[in-house]
C-alpha positions in Angstrom: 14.3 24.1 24.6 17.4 21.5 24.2 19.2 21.5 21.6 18.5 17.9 20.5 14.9 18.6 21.3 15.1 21.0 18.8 17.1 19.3 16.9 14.0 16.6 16.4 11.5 19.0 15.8 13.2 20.3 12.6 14.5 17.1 11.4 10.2 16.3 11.6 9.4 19.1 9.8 12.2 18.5 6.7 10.7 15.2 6.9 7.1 16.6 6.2 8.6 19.2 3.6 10.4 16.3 1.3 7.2 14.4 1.6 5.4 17.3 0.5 8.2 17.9 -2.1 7.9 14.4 -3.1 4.0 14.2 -3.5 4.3 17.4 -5.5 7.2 15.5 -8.0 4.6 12.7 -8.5 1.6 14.9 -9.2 3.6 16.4 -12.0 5.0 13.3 -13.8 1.7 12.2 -13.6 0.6 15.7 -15.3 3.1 15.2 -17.8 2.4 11.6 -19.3 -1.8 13.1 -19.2 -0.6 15.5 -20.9 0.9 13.5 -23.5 -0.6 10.6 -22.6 -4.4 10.8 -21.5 -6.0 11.0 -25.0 -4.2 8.3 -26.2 -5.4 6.4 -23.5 -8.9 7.0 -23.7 -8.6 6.1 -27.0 -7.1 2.8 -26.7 -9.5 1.7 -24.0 -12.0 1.4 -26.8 -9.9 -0.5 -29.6 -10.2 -4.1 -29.5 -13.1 -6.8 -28.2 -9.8 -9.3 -27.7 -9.4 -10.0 -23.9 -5.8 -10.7 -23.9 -5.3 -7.3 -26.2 -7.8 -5.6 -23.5 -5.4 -6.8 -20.6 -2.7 -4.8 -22.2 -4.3 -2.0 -23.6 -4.8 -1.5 -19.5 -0.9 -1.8 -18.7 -0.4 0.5 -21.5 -3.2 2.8 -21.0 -2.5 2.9 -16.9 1.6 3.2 -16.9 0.9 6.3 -19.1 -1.2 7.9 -17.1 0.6 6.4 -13.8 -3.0 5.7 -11.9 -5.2 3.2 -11.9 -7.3 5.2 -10.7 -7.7 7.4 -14.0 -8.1 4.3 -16.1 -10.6 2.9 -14.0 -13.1 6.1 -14.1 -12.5 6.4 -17.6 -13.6 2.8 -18.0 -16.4 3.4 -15.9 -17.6 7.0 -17.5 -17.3 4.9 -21.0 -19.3 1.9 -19.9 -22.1 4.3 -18.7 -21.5 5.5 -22.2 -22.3 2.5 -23.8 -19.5 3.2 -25.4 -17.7 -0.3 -24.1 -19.7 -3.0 -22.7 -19.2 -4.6 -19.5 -17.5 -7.9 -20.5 -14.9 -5.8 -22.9 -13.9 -3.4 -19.9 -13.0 -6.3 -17.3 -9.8 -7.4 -19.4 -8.8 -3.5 -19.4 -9.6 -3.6 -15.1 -7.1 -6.5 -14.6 -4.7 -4.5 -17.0 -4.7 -1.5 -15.2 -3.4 -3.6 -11.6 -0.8 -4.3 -13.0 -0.4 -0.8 -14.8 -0.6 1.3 -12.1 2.8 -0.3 -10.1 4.7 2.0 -12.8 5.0 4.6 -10.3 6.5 3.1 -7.5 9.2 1.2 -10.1 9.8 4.5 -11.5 10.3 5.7 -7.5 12.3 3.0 -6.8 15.1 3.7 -9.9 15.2 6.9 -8.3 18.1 5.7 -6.0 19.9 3.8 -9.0 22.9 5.2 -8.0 23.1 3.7 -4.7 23.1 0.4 -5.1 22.4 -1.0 -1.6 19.5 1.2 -1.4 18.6 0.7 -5.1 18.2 -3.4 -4.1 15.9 -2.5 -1.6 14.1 -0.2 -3.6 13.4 -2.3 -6.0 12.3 -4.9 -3.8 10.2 -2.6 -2.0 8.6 -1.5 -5.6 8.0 -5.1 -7.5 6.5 -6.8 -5.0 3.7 -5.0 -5.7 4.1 -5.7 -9.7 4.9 -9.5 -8.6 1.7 -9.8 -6.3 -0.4 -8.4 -9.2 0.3 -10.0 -11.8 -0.2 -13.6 -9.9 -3.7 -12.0 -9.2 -4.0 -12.0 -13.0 -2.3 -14.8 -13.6 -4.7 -16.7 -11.5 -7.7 -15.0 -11.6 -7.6 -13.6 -15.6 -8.2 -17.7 -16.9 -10.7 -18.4 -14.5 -12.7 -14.8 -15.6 -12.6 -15.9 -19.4 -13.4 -19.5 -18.7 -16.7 -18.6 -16.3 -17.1 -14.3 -16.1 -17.9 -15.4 -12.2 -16.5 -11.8 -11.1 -19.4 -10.5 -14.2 -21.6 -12.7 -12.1 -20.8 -11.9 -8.5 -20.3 -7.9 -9.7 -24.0 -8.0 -11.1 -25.5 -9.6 -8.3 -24.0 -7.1 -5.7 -24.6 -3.7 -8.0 -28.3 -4.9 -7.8 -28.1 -4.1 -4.3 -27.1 -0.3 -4.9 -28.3 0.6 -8.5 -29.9 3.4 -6.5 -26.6 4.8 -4.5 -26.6 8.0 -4.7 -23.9 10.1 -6.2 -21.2 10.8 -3.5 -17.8 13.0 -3.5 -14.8 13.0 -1.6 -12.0 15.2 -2.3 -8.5 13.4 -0.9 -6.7 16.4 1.8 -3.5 15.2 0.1 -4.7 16.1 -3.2 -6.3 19.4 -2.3 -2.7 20.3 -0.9 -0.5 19.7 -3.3 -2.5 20.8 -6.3 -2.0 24.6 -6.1 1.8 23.9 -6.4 1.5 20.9 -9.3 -0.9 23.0 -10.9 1.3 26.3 -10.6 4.7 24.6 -11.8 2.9 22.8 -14.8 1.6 26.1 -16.3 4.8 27.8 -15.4 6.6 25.9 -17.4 3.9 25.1 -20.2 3.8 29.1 -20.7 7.3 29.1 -21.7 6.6 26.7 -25.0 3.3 28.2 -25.8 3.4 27.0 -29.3 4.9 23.6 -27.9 3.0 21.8 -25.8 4.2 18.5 -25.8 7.6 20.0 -25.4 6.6 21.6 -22.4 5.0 18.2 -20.7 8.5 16.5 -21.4 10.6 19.4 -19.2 7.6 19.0 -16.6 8.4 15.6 -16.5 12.0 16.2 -16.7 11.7 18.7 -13.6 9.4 15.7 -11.5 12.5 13.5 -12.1 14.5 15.8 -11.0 12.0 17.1 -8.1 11.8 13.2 -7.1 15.1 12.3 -6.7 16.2 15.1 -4.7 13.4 14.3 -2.2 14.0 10.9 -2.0 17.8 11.8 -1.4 17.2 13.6 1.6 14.3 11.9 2.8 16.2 8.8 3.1 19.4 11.0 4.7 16.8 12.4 7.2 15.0 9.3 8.1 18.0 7.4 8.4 19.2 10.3 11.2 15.9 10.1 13.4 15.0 6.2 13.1 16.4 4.3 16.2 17.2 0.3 15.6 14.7 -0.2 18.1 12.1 1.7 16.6 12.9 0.0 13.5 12.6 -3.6 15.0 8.9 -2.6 16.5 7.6 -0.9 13.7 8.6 -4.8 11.8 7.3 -6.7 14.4 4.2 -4.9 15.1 3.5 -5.1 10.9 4.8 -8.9 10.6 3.1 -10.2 13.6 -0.8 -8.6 12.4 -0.8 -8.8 8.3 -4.3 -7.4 8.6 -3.5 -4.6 10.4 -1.2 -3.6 7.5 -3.3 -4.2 4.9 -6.7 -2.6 6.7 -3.7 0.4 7.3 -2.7 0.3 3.3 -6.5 0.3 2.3 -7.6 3.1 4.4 -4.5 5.4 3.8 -5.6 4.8 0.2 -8.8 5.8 0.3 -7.9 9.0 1.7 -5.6 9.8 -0.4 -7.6 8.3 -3.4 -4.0 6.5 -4.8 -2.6 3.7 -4.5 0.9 5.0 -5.9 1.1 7.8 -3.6 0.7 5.0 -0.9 3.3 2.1 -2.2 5.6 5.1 -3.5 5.8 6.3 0.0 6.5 3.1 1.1 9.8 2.6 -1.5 12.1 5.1 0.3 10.8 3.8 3.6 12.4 0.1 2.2 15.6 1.7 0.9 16.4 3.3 3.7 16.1 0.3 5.7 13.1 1.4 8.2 10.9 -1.2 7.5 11.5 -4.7 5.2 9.9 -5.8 2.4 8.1 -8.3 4.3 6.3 -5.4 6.3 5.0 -3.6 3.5 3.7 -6.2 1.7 0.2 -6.2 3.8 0.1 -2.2 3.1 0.3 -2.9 -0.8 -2.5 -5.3 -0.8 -4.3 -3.0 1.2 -3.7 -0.1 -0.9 -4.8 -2.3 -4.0 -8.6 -2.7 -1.9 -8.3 1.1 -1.1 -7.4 1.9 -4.9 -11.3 0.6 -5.7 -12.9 3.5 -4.0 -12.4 5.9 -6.7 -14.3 3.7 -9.2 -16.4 3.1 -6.8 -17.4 6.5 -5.8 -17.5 7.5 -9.9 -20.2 4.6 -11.4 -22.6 5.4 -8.0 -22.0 9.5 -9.1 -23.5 7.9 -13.0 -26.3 6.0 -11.0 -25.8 3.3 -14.5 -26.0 -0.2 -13.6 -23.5 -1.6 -16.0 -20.6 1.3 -14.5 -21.7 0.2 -11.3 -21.1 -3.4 -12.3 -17.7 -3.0 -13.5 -16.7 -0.8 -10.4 -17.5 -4.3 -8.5 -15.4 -5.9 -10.6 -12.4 -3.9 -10.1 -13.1 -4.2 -6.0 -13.6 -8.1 -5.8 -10.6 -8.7 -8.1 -8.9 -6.9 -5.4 -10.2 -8.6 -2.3 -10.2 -11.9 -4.0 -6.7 -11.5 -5.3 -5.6 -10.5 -1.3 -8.0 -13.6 0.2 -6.2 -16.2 -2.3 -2.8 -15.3 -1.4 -1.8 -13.3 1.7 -3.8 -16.2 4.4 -1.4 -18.9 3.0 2.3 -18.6 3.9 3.3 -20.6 0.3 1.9 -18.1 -1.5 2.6 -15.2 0.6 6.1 -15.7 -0.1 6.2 -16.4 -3.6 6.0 -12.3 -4.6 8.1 -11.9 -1.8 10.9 -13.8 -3.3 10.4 -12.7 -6.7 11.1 -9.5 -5.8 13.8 -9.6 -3.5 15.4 -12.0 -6.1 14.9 -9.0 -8.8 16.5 -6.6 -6.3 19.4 -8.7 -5.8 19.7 -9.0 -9.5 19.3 -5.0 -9.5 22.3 -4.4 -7.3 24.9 -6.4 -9.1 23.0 -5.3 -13.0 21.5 -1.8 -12.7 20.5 -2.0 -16.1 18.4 -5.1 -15.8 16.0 -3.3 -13.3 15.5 -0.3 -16.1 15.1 -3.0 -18.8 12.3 -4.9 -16.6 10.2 -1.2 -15.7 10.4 -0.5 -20.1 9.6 -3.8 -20.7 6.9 -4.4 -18.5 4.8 -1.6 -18.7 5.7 0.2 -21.9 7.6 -2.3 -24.9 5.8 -5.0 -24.0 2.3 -4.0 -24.1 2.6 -1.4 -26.4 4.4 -3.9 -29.5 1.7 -6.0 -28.7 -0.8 -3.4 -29.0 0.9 -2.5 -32.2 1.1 -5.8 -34.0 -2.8 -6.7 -33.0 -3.5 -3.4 -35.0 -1.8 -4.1 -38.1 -3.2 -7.7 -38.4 -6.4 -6.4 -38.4 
């Protein structure tokens, strides 16, 4: 075998072990803020009948948890409950978009302390915070003025309020769990009588686990990525949108996350390998794909209001995608908006941090706070 032939082969698999490496880093922050987090979460899903307070109980709820995902079945298991009705769960759906971007921002400050990668980074990473928080933006007034996605969601669950219960276990998941699973109670044995001290050093070790692998990933990318290829792999994405985001949504459904898919995608931009403008179809695409789990949890319940609101989390999605990828003005406003945050990131670290805290934790969670005590 040649040397540089072999010399490929192992630079491949370093590339699937730091993947591997980094999925396994994700699964256990998203361990720790469950484990600290979860409860709390469920709890504030159910706390207020104000839309606007709903629509940030979801950011709040979701960027603890880091998935979308998790909110969504939880909103789904408690409508079938009856414990939240159908029109006080939608605010909490649009929430949770935007919500569940925290982990790719949280990726993306990863390489803070290189700052032409940390531009691209978080380029890469908000352009999936900018594009959903238009969707709201446009989409959230029109909901409370007219519920037409109520409407639309109840006139499609009619057609399967008797789709049966189906399962699908994501192959990414069902790798990676044994070792997530393995470190957590490692560590959580060593501060038996401290549990919540023992969620913050598995968080503190996902950090760590994260940016090591996103070190080296980008090293060893950067080492086996031709210009060419580069140039190709752009063209190929920028020339056929939908290909990206038909790409973004099935990746996403397979691996049941839309973060594992757009934080894959961060290191990918930092490096340099593809642009922003290429993985913008894949992150609309992984926003469709992100439905599936909700999807797949209110047919499991067989209840025609969880069913409903599962709709409603899919065409917010498709709609959201249909309004503004087709039209190039539009297209390019997220585009901008991030790039123009990533530029700002590269000269003032600190105002990237200060936007992730802001967005997804102060903000939200004052809010959450003051609508409480006026109560």
């Amino acid at each position: 075998m040649k040397k540089e032939t072999l010399k490929t082969i192992l630079k491949f698999a370093a590339v699937f072990a730091l993947l591997y490496f980094f999925l396994v880093s994700i699964g256990l922050m998203g361990k720790a803020f469950k484990g600290f987090g979860k409860d709390f979460a469920e709890a504030l899903l159910n706390t207020t009948s104000n839309p606007f307070i709903g629509l940030f109980v979801g950011i709040f709820a979701t960027s603890l948890v880091q998935s979308s995902s998790t909110t969504t079945s939880i909103i789904v298991g408690m409508v079938a409950a009856g414990t939240l009705t159908v029109s006080g769960a939608v605010p909490i759906i649009f929430g949770a978009n935007i919500g569940t971007t925290v982990t790719n921002s949280l990726v993306a400050l990863g390489h803070v302390s290189r700052r032409e990668e940390f531009k691209r980074a978080i380029a890469g990473a908000t352009i999936h915070d900018f594009f959903n928080l238009i969707c709201v933006a446009i989409l959230f007034p029109i909901e409370l003025a007219t519920g037409f996605l109520q409407k639309m969601a109840t006139w499609l669950a009619n057609a399967f309020i008797n789709f049966g219960g189906i399962k699908f276990t994501s192959p990414l998941k069902t790798a990676t769990t044994p070792a997530i699973s393995g470190i957590k109670h490692f560590i959580l044995d060593l501060f038996p009588s401290n549990h919540t001290l023992g969620y913050i050093m598995v968080l503190v070790i996902a950090f760590g686990m994260l940016y090591v692998a996103l070190f080296f990933i980008v090293k060893v990318m950067k080492s086996m990525v031709m210009k060419q290829t580069e140039a190709a792999f752009n063209n190929v994405i920028d020339k056929n949108g939908f290909v990206g985001i038909l790409a973004g949504a099935l990746f996403t459904f397979l691996v049941q996350s839309s973060s594992i898919t757009t934080s894959i995608l961060v290191p990918l931009i930092a490096s340099g390998i593809i642009s922003v403008e290429a993985a913008f179809p894949i992150t609309m695409g992984a926003n469709i794909g992100t439905t599936a789990t909700a999807m797949l949890a209110s047919f499991a319940t067989g209840n025609p209001s969880a069913i409903i609101i599962a709709f409603v989390h899919l065409l917010f999605n498709v709609i959201g995608v249909s309004c503004i990828y087709p039209i190039a003005i539009f297209r390019k406003i997220p585009i901008k908006l991030a790039k123009s945050l990533g530029e700002l990131a590269f000269h003032k670290r600190r105002y990237a941090i200060a936007y992730v805290l802001s967005l997804f934790f102060i903000i939200p969670g004052l809010l959450i706070m003051i609508s409480k005590l006026l109560k």
